[in-house]
N, C-alpha and C positions, 0 to 999 in steps of 0.2 A: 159853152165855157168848158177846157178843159180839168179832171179831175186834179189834179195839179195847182190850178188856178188857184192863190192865200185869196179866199173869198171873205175868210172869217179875220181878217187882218184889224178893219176899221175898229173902231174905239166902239166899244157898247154890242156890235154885233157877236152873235150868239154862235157858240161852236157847233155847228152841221154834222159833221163827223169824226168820230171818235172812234179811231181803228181798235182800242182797247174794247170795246163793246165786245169783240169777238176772241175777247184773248180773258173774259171775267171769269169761267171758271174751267173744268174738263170738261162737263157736256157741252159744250160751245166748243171748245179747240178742238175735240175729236169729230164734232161735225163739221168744221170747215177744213179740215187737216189736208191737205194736199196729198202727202204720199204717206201708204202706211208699211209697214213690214207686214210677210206671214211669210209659213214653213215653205210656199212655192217660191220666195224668192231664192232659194239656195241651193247651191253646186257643194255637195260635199266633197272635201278631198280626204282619203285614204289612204295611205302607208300600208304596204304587206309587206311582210318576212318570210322567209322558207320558216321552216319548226313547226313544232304544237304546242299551246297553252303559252305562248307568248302575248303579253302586252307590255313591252317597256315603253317607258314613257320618254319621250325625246327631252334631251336634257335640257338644250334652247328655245323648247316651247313648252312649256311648264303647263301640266294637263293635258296635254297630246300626244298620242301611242302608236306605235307600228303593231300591227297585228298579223298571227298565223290564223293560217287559213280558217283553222276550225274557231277561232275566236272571232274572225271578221266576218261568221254568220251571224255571232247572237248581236254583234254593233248595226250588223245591218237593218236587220229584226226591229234594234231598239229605234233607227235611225226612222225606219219605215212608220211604226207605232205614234211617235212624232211629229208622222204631217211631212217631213223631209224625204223627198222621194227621187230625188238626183246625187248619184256620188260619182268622182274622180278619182281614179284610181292611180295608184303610183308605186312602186313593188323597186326594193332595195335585191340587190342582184350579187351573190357570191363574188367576192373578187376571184375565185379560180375559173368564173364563167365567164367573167368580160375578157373581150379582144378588141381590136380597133375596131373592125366591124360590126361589132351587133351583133355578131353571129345569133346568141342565144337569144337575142328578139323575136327569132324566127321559127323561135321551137313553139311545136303546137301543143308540147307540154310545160310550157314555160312557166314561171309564174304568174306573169300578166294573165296566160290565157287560161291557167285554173284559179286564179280570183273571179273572173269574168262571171265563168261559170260559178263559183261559189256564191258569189251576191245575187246568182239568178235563179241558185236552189233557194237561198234564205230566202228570197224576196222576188216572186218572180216579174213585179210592176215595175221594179226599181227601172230608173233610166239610168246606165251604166255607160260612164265616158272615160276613156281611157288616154294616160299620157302615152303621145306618139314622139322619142326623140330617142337620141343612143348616148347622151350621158349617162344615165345607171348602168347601160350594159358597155359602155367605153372605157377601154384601160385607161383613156387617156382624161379621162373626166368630161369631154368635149361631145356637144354636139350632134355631129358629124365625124366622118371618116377623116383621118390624117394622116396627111402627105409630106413629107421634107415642112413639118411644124407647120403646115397651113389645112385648114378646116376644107375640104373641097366640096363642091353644090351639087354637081347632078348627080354624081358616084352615088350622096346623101340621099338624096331624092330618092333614088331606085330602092332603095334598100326603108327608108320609110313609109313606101307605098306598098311593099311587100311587109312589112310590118303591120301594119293596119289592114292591110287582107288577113292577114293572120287574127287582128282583135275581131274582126266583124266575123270570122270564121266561127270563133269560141262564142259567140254572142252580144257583142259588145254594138250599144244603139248608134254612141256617134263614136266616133276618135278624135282627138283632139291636139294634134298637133304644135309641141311648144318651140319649136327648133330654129325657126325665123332663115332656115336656107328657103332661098326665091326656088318659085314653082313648085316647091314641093304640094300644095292645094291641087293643082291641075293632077299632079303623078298621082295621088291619092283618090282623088275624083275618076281619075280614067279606070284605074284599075279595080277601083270597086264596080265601077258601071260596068266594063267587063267580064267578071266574074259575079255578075247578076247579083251585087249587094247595092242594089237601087236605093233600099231605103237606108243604109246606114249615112248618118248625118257626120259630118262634119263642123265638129267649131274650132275655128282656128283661132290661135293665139298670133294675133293680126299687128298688131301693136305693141310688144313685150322688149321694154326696153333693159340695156344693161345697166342695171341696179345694184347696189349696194344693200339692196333688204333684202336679199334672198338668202341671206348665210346660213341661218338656222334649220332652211329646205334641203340647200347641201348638207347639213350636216343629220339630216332625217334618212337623207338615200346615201350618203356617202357619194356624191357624185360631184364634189368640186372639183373645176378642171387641174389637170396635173402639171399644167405650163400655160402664161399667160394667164388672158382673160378670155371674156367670149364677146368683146366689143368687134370685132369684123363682123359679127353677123346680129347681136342684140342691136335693138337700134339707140341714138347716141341720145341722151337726157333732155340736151337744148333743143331738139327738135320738134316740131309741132307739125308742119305741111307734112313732111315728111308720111305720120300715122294715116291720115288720110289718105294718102296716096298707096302707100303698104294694105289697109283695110279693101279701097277699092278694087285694085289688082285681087286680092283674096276671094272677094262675091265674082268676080268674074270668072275665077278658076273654077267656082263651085262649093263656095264654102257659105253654111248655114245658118252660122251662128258667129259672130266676130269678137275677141275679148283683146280689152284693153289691160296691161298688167305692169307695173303695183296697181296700187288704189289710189292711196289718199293723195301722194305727188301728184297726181294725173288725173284728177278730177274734170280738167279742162279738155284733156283729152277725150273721157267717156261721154262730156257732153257734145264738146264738136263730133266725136263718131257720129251719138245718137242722131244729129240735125244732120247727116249727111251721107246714113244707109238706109236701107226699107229693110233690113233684117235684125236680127233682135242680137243686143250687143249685153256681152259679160262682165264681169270686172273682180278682178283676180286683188282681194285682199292677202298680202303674202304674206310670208315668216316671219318677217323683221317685224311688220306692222304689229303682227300678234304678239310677236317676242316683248316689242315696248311696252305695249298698256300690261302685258302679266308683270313687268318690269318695275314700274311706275304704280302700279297700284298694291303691288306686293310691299313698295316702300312708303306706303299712304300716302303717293304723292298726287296721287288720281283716285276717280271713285270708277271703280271696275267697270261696270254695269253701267254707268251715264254714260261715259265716256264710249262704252262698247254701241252700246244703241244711237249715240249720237252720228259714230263712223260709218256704222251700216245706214241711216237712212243718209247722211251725206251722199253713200254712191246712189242711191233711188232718186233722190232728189237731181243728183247730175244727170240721168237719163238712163243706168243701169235697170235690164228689166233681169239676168239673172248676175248671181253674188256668191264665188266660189270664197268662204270663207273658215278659217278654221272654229269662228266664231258661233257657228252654225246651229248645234246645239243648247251651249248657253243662253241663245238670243232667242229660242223657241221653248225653253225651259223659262226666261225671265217673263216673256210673255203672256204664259198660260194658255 
């Protein structure tokens, strides 16, 4: 008989099963609990600034700071002490230093590449991943390299694989690549294996579509594009095959870790990933997401903290095993 089967239907027959039995008090739920949170499920992202003794706080995400170098030791420190031992790093760029190229992505004193190094003085366990793309350091807010207003792929490619020689140079574990030009996984892959950076990993932002929730990110690096959008190369909202086929091609080039990004839109996407790599898939809670519930609870129209711990185990529960969020510490402070 299947468990399904209304067994207990007939008149007088007695209830068998009672799923509430396991739902009577916490010691019960937390022993059958399926998925739970702790401080390894989390990708920290970071904001650096050129200066000293800077923390401003980003206006659109309320609580969240770009930090100078000597102040992004003691958050590191704090991040470490915490249990939290992965950060993503991401470093707002002088506008007198961008050019269409990137050039200054390539300086091996750049900022990227002394944050690297600073979160490996503070902390030297931390696993340190770094954005791989040339909107921060593009006049043009874009991507990639541009040509007669079009975003071009391999040009991009070359210069993001020499970019990421540069992070894994300074020390940096993976790179992680957000830029969504094709091939850029293999350009990156080759050139580290090359220049005998074997073990630097790769996670790539495999499935990052163009969204609408990333305003508040832009407005963290100053890196919204300066013409258009970036839909020729994010991928388009209504599509689902699509991710799969994008994630595939990615572990094929060489990539380690695959992320899906936003979050909560795409739930469906993180779990179709899950059921269909043998690699460990990420899931990028972004700006906007965070912008809303600080939004929504600042106006008592949500309760901060449910509503936070409910989003993060949603993506564990879709199949996410790591969760870049900005929610990161709050949810390992509500914890204990």
């Amino acid at each position: 008989m299947s468990i399904f089967t209304p067994i207990n239907l007939k008149l007088g027959m007695q209830q068998l099963r009672r799923n509430r039995r396991l739902r009577t008090n916490e010691a019960i739920r937390s022993l059958v609990r399926e998925n739970t949170i702790t401080p390894h499920d989390f990708l920290v992202p970071l904001f650096v600034v050129e200066g000293k003794g800077i923390k401003e706080e980003i206006t659109s995400m309320p609580g969240y700071y770009r930090y100078s170098l000597d102040l992004l030791k003691n958050e590191v420190k704090e991040l470490w002490s915490m249990g939290l031992k992965s950060v993503l790093l991401f470093v707002k760029v002088p506008d007198e230093l961008k050019d269409n190229k990137g050039t200054e992505a390539l300086n091996p004193d750049g900022l990227m590449q002394r944050a690297v190094k600073t979160v490996k003085e503070a902390a030297p366990d931390m696993l340190v991943m770094t954005d791989v793309a040339l909107d921060p350091y593009s006049s043009y807010g874009h991507d990639g390299i541009v040509e007669d207003g079009y975003i071009v792929n391999d040009e991009t490619c070359e210069v993001l694989a020499e970019m990421s020689l540069s992070h894994a140079q300074a020390g940096a574990d993976f790179v992680a690549p957000s830029d969504m030009m094709d091939g850029r996984i293999l350009s990156i892959r080759e050139i580290l294996e090359e220049e005998n950076y074997v073990n630097t990993g790769i996670m790539s932002y495999s499935a990052k579509y163009a969204s609408a929730f990333y305003g508040p990110f832009r407005d963290a690096l100053d890196s919204a594009p300066g013409f258009g959008d970036k839909k020729t190369y994010q991928m388009d909202f209504a599509n689902r095959e699509e991710a799969i086929k994008e994630t595939l091609m990615d572990i094929e080039e060489g990539a380690d870790i695959v992320m899906v990004k936003p979050g909560l839109c795409y739930l469906d996407l993180v779990r179709e990933v899950r059921d269909n790599v043998d690699v460990p898939v990420a899931v990028y809670q972004v700006s906007g997401e965070y912008a809303m519930l600080k939004a929504a609870a600042e106006k008592g129209w949500l309760d901060h903290d449910a509503v936070m711990l409910e989003q993060i185990m949603a993506f564990k529960r879709a199949g996410a095993q790591i969760i870049a969020s900005y929610f990161a510490k709050e949810v390992v402070q509500l914890l204990g």
